[in-house]
N, C-alpha and C positions, 0 to 999 in steps of 0.2 A: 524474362523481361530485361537481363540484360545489363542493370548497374550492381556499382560495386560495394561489399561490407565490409569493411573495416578489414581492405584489401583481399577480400573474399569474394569472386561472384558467386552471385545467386543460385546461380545454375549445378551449384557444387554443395553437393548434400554432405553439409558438416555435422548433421544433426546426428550423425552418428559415429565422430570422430574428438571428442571432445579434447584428447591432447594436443591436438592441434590448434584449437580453438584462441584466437586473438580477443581479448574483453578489455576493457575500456574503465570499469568500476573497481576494479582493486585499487588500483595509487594515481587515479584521474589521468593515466597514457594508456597507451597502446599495450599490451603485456601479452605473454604467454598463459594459458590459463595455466601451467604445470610451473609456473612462477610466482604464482598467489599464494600464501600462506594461511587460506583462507577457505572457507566453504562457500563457495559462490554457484550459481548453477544458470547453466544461459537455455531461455529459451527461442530457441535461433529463428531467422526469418520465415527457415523451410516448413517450422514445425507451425511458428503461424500463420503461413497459409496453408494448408494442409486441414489445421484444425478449424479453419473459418467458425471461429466462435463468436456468438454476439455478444458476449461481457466477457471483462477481465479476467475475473473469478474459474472462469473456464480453464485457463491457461495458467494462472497461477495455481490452483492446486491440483497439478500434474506432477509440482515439484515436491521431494521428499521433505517432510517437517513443515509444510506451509500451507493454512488451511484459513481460506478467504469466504467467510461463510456469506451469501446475499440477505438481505433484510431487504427486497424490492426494491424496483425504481435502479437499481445501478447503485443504491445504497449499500454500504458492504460494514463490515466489522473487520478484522485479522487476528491470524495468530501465525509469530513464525519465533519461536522457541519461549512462548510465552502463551500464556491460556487466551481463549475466545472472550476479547474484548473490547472498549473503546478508545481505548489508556492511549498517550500518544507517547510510543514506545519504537513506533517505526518511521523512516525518513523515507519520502518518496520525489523522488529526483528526476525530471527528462534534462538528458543528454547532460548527466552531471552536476544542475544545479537545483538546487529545492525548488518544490512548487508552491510550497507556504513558508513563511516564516516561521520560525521557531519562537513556541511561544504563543502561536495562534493553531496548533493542532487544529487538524478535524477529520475523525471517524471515517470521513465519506470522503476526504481527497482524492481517490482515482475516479470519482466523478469528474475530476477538473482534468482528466487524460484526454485527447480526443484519437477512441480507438481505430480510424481509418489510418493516423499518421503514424501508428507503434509498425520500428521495422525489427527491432530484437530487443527484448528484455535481461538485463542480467538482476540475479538476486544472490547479495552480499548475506548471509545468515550468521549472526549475533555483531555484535558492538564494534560499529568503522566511524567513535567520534572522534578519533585521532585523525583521519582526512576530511570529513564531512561533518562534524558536530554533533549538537542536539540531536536527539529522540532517535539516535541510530544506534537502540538498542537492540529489540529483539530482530531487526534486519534494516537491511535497506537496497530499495527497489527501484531500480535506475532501467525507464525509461528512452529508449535509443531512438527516435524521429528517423523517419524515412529520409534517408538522402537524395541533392538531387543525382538525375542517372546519366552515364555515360552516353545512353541513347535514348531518344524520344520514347515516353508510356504514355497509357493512358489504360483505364482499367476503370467498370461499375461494377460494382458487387450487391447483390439484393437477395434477402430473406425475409421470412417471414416465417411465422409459427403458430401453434393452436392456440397457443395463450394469450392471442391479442397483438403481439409482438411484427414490427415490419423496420425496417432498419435499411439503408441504402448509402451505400458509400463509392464515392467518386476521388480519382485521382487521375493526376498530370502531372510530365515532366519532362521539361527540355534543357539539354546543354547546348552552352554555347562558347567560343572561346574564351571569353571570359568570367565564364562564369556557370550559369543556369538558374530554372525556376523548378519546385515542387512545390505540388497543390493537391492538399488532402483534405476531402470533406467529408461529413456525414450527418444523417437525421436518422433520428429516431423515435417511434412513438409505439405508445402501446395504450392498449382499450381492452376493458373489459375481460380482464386477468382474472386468475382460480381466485384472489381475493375482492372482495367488493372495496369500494375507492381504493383502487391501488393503479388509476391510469399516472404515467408519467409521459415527455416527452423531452428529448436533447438536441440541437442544433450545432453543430461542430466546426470549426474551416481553420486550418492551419495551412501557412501559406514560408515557404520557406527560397531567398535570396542567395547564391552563391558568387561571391567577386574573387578573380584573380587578378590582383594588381601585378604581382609578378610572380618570379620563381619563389621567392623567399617571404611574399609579405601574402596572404589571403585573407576571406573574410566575407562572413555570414550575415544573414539578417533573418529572425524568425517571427511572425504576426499571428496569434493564436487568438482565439472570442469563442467561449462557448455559451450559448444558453441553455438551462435547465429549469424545468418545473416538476414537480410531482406533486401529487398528493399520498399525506403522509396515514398512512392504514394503522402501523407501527404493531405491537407485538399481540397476540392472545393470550388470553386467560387459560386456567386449565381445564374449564367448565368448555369452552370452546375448542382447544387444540384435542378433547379426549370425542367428545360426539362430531369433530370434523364440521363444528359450525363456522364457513367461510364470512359469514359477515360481520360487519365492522361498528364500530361504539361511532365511528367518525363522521362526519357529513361536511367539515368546513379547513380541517389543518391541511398546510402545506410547506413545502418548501422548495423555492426559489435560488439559483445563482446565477448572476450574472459575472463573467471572467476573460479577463485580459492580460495576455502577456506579448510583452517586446524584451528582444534580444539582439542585441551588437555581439559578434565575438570578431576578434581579432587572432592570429596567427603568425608571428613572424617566426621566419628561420633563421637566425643570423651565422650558422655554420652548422658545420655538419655535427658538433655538439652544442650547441645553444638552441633553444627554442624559448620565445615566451611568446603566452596566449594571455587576453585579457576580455572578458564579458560584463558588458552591462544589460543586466535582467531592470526591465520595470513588469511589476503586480498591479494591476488593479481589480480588486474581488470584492461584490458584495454577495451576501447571502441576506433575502427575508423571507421570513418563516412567523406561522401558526404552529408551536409544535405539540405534538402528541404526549410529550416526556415531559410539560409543563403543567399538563392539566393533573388538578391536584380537587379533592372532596372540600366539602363545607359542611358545618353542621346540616343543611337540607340535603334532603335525599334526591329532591331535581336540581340545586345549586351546586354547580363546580367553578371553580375560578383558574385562569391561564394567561398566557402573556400572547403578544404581539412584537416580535421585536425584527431589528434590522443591522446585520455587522458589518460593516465593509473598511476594507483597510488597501490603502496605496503602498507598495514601498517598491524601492530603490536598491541595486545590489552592483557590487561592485569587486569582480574577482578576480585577481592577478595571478599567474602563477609561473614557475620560471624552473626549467628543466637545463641540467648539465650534464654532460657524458664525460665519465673520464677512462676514457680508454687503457692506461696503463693498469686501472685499478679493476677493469670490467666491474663500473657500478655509473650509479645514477646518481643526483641529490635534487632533489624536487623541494622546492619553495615556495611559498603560497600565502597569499591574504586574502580578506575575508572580508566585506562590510556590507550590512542591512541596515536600513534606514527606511521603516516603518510607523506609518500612522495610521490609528487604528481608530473606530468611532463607532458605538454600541450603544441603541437606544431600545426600551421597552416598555412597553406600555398592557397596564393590567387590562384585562375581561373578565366580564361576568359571563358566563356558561349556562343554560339551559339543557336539559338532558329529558327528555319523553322517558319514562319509566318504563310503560307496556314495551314501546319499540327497542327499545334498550339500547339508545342512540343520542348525543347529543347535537343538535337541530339549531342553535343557532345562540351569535353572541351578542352583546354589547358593552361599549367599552364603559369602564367606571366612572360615573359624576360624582363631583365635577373636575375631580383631576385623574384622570388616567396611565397617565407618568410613572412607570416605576422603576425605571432606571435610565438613564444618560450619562454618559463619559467619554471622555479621550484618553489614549492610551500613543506615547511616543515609545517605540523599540528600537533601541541603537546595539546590535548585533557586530564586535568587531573580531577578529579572527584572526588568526598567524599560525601555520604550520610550513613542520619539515618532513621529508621521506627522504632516507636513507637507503637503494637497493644497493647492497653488495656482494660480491662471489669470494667464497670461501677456495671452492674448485669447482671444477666444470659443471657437478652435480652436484655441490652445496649450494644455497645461496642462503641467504637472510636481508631481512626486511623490518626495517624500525620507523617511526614515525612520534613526530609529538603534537601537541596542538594545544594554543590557548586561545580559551573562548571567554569573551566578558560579556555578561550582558546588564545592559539601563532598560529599566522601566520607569519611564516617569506617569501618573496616572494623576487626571484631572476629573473630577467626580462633578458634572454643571449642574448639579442637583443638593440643595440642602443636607437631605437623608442621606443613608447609605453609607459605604464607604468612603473616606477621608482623604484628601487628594494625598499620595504622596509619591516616593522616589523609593526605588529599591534597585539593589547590583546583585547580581551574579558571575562569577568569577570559578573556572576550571581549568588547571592539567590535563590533558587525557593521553596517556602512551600506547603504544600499539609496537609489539614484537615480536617474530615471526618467522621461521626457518622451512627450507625445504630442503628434499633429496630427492633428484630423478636419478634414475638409469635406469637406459635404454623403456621402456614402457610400461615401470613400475617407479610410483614416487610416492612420496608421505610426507605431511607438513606437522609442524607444533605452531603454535598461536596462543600470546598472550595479548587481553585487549581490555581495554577500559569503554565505558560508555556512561552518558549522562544526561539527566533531562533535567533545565531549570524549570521552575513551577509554571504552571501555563495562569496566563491572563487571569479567565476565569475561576482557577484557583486561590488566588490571591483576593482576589477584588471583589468576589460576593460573596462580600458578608458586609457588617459593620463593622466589623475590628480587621485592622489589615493584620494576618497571622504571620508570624517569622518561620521562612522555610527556607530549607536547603535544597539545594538538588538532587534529586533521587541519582545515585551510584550504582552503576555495575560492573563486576570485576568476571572474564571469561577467562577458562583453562580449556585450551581443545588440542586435540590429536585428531589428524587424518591422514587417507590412503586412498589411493586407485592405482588403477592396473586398466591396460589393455592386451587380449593374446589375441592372437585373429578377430575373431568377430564375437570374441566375448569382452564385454567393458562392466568395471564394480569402481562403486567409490563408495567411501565410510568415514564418517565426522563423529568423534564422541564429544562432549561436551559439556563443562558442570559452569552455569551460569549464575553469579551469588549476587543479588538485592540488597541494595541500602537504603535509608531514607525515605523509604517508598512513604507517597501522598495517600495521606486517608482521611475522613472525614471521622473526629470527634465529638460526642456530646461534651460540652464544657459545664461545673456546678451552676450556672446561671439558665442551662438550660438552651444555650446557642450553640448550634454546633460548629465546629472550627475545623478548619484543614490541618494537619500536623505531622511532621516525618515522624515516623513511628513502625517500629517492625521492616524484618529481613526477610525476602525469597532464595528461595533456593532451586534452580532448574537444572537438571540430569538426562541427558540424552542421547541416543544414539540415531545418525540419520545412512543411511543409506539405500544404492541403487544399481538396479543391475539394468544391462542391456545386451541381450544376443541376436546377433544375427543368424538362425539355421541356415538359411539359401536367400536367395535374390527374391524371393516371395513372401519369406515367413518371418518377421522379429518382434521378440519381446522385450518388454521392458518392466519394471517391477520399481517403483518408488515408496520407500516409507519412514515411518519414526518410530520409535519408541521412546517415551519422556515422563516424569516426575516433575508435578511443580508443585512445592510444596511450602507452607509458611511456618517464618521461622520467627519465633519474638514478636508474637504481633497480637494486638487484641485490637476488634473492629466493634463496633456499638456495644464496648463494655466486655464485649466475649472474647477469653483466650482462644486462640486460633493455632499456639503453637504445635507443628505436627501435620499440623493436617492437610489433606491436599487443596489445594486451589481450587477455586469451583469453574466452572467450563474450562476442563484443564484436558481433555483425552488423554490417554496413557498408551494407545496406538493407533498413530493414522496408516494408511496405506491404498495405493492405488495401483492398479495394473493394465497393462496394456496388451492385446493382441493384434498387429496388423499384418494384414495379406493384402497383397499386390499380386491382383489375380490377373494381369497384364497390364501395360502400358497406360492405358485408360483407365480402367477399372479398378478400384482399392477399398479395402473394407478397414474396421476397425473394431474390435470389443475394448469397454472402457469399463471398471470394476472399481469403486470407490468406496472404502470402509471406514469408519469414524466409530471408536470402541464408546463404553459409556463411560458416564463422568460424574462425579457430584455437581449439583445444582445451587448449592450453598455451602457457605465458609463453615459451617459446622458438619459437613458432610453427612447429614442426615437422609438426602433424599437425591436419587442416581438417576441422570438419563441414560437410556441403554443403549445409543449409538442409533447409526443407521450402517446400510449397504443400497449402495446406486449400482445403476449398470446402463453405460448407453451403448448404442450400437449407430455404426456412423459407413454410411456410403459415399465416395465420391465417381463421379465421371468424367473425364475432361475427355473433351474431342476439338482440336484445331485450337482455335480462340476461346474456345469458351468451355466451362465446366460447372456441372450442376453437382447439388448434392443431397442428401435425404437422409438428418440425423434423429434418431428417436431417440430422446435425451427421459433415464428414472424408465429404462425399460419395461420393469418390472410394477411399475407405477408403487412403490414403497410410498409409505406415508410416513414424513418423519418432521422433524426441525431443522433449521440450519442452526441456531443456538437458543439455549433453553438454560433459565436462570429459576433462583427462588429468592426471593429477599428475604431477609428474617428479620426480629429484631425483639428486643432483652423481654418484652411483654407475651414473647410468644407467636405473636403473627405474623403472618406471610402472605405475602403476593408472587405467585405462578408469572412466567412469563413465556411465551413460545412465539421463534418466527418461524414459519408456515414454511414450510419448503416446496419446490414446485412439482406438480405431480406427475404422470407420462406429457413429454412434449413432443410432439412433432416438427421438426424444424426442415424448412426445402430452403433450399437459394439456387443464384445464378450470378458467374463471374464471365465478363468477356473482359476480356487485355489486350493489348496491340503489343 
């Protein structure tokens, strides 16, 4: 097709070249990947087309130590050197800047990706708040938007599958002297899924402006809107997940986003070592939902009670940054600001719930007389930021790499409601350093990395309750060593890694009997990732990605119970995935895809073990002239498992199962034609 990546065409299969590899998310430039002092792993243009996947999740756990489980709908969870969870731990970025504010996490952020316009992915693994902040602990997943192209495209791609699923994405793109346009859309919907209510549907269009004012000055403009609805099915029981009853307690939750973003970036060159770039991101995002994770029992056995609520927040970003080359010194010094300017606005309203006993469903609500109200507020976030990066050369094949960053952050919160939590003002305030060494020669190199990461308390943690709680920012301190090598057509990389927890947020019973959020207890994670790739012949390569990890709590007791010791619950101890591809000519290509998840405790007192799964797809492609079909059979073996599976405990002894449903043999066909 003919445009360029980040001085790479297309047409040149780097997906098996990684030292050569040009990335973008190590110190927000252009870098050598053999320059990063870091574990980052890119999954290139080639490898996503190739893999014509309909979700994310596809693609992201291909990578060694990253494992994106689906919960339906496009709704996901992660884990990328931290256990299977919701926690807002990781940062997810297109083309460098966050998609959410910090501070407003959410579980389901690569819902707000639109996957027609993804041209490469890179993924940053453990703690990069020294260039990028917040929640960029256990990784951060940067997002690269199609560019426009050098020559006119245009390209439909359509699937469909047995699970209900149909998906259609369109793209365009022309240059022109000054400039050019890319235009990437797509829909999605899907009916009558292996789960009862679990229809969802997405509407996509990202539309992206290229201006060339001159040699030295350029500049962008990007318009993204997505819509989403699902209905929310949400987890099983174990009475359900053990007899493989696919039906659902639900008939009326859902959830809703509506999302907008604009972007200015600017470009100047002012010599051949000066550059500054400067973007203004505007957010507008609301989310409303029915949620599933609200409905709570009552004394009656048909009475349940849940909320109705609606979040949406605008904000404002504003980010400079400013590159110098100093030639005598062969080094860089990268400088950089930072400001978010966030208003937030959350309101909810109680229901009374109805549940049919026999059917074992709840059938329908109404809201509480005569005031239904149970929560309203505003919430102002003023996000401001200042970092440095330092890259320097020791000798041709040392370098090192330092970086610092300070992050403050204001919440001011106005509660338009009597009840409830109390208006008031809180700061947060962090250092975070990052420093980082390499050594190449000739096609064997290894890096050290020291990094700090940090997350102030999110919104929600703060502000629901009735007593505002004093919290810190959970802290995490990483020690890693890495290596790779390439010899002909064999390629290995290896990241160890001990990642230590501080402050981490939990939820308290307080003597009154309210429970409170409170830093309390240390983690400890230990890991090793790596991955191999050989080429046999022009027909046959493999590839081999995996982990092995300890997550484990250190000093921590959760509703009353010491936990020190013990391992983390949805925590695997080893992922791994493998690949077999043959390229049985020019047209013709196969695939075997082999996906293992070991087992794990199911609770903090590690009483009770999920015993993993194994997937296995197998995947055809054809291309002839313009177009190319394809025919994946995705869970070959049709296994029957979870994508994540939890126990809740608590000091009385009881517990509640939970299991999301994982999908069982799929069929998946498509068709691309391109110009």
């Amino acid at each position: 097709m003919g445009f360029c990546i980040l001085g790479q065409s297309q047409d040149q299969d780097s997906a098996f070249k990684p030292l050569s590899t040009v990335i973008v998310t190590g110190n927000k430039l252009l870098q050598k990947r053999t320059e990063a002092p870091i574990a980052i792993s890119i999954i290139s243009h080639q490898t996503i087309e190739k893999a014509n996947a309909s979700r994310i999740d596809f693609l992201l756990n291909k990578v060694s130590g990253v494992y994106m489980p689906s919960i339906g709908g496009e709704q996901h969870m992660m884990s990328i050197r931290q256990p299977i969870s919701l926690k807002g731990l990781y940062l997810y970025l297109e083309d460098g800047l966050p998609i959410r504010t910090s501070g407003l996490f959410s579980s389901n952020a690569l819902i707000e990706i639109n996957t027609s316009n993804i041209n490469t992915i890179e993924l940053i693994k453990g703690p990069a708040s020294a260039l990028y902040g917040a929640e960029a602990i256990g990784g951060v997943v940067n997002f690269i938007s199609t560019p426009v192209p050098t020559i006119q495209l245009a390209s439909i791609r359509s699937q469909i599958n047995s699970t209900g699923l149909k998906k259609l994405e369109l793209q365009y793109g022309t240059p022109n002297p000054k400039g050019g346009w890319m235009i990437s859309a797509s829909v999605t919907d899907q009916r009558n899924g292996i789960l009862e209510y679990s229809d969802f549907n997405k509407n996509a269009i990202s539309i992206k402006k290229d201006f060339k004012f001159s040699k030295k000055l350029s500049s962008y403009q990007t318009l993204q809107y997505i819509h989403y609805y699902t209905q929310m099915t949400g987890s099983v029981d174990s009475i359900h997940f053990v007899n493989k009853d696919f039906s659902s307690l639900q008939s009326f939750t859902f959830r809703k986003l509506d999302i907008l973003r604009w972007r200015q970036h600017f470009k100047q060159e002012w010599n051949s070592n000066s550059t500054t770039q400067f973007n203004i991101l505007y957010r507008n995002n609301t989310m409303d939902q029915n949620p599933t994770y609200s409905i709570a029992s009552t004394a009656k056995s048909n009475k349940f009670k849940g909320q109705i609520n609606s979040n949406h927040f605008d904000a404002f970003v504003f980010d400079l940054q400013q590159q110098w080359n100093i030639p005598y010194l062969k080094s860089k010094i990268i400088v950089g600001g930072y400001w978010d300017i966030t208003k937030q606005d959350l309101i909810a309203n109680y229901i009374d719930i109805l549940k049919d006993t026999i059917l074992n469903k709840y059938t329908s609500y109404t809201r509480k007389t005569p005031d239904s109200l149970l929560t309203s507020y505003q919430t102002k976030i003023n996000n401001k930021a200042i970092y440095i990066n330092y890259l320097g050369t020791i000798s041709n094949a040392l370098k090192f790499n330092m970086a610092f960053r300070f992050d403050k952050f204001e919440y001011a919160f106005n509660n338009l409601i009597a009840s409830g939590t109390p208006s008031s003002f809180n700061n947060f305030s962090h250092w975070t350093p990052k420093l980082g060494l390499t050594y190449n020669k000739k096609q064997i190199g290894t890096y050290i990395n020291y990094s700090q990461g940090f997350v102030p308390p999110q919104i929600t943690e703060i502000y629901n309750t009735v007593k505002v709680p004093y919290l810190l920012p959970q802290q995490f301190s990483n020690y890693e060593i890495g290596s790779w090598f390439q010899v002909k057509n064999l390629y290995g990389e290896v990241s160890l890694y001990q990642l230590n927890g501080q402050n981490e947020i939990i939820s308290v019973r307080q003597p009154d009997g309210v429970n409170l959020n409170q830093n309390a207890g240390s983690t400890k994670h230990i890991g090793i990732e790596y991955q191999l790739k050989y080429k046999i012949n022009s027909a046959i390569q493999l590839e081999w990605n995996a982990t092995n990890a300890k997550h484990a709590y250190n000093k921590t007791i959760i509703k009353g119970v010491t936990v020190d010791g013990n391992r983390m619950n949805a925590a695997p101890s080893f992922l791994s995935n493998a690949s077999l591809y043959l390229k049985l000519n020019r047209k013709l290509n196969s695939s075997l895809e082999w996906h293992h998840q070991s087992k794990y405790f199911m609770d903090e007192t590690n009483a009770t073990v999920y015993p993993g799964f194994n997937l296995l797809h197998i995947k055809i492609n054809y291309a002839i002239g313009k177009n190319a079909i394809w025919l994946h059979v995705l869970n070959a073996t049709n296994a029957y498992y979870s994508t994540m599976a939890t126990k809740n405990f608590s000091a009385k002894g009881s517990s509640a199962y939970s299991y999301y449903i994982g999908e069982p043999r799929t069929i998946a066909i498509g068709w691309k034609w391109s110009l």
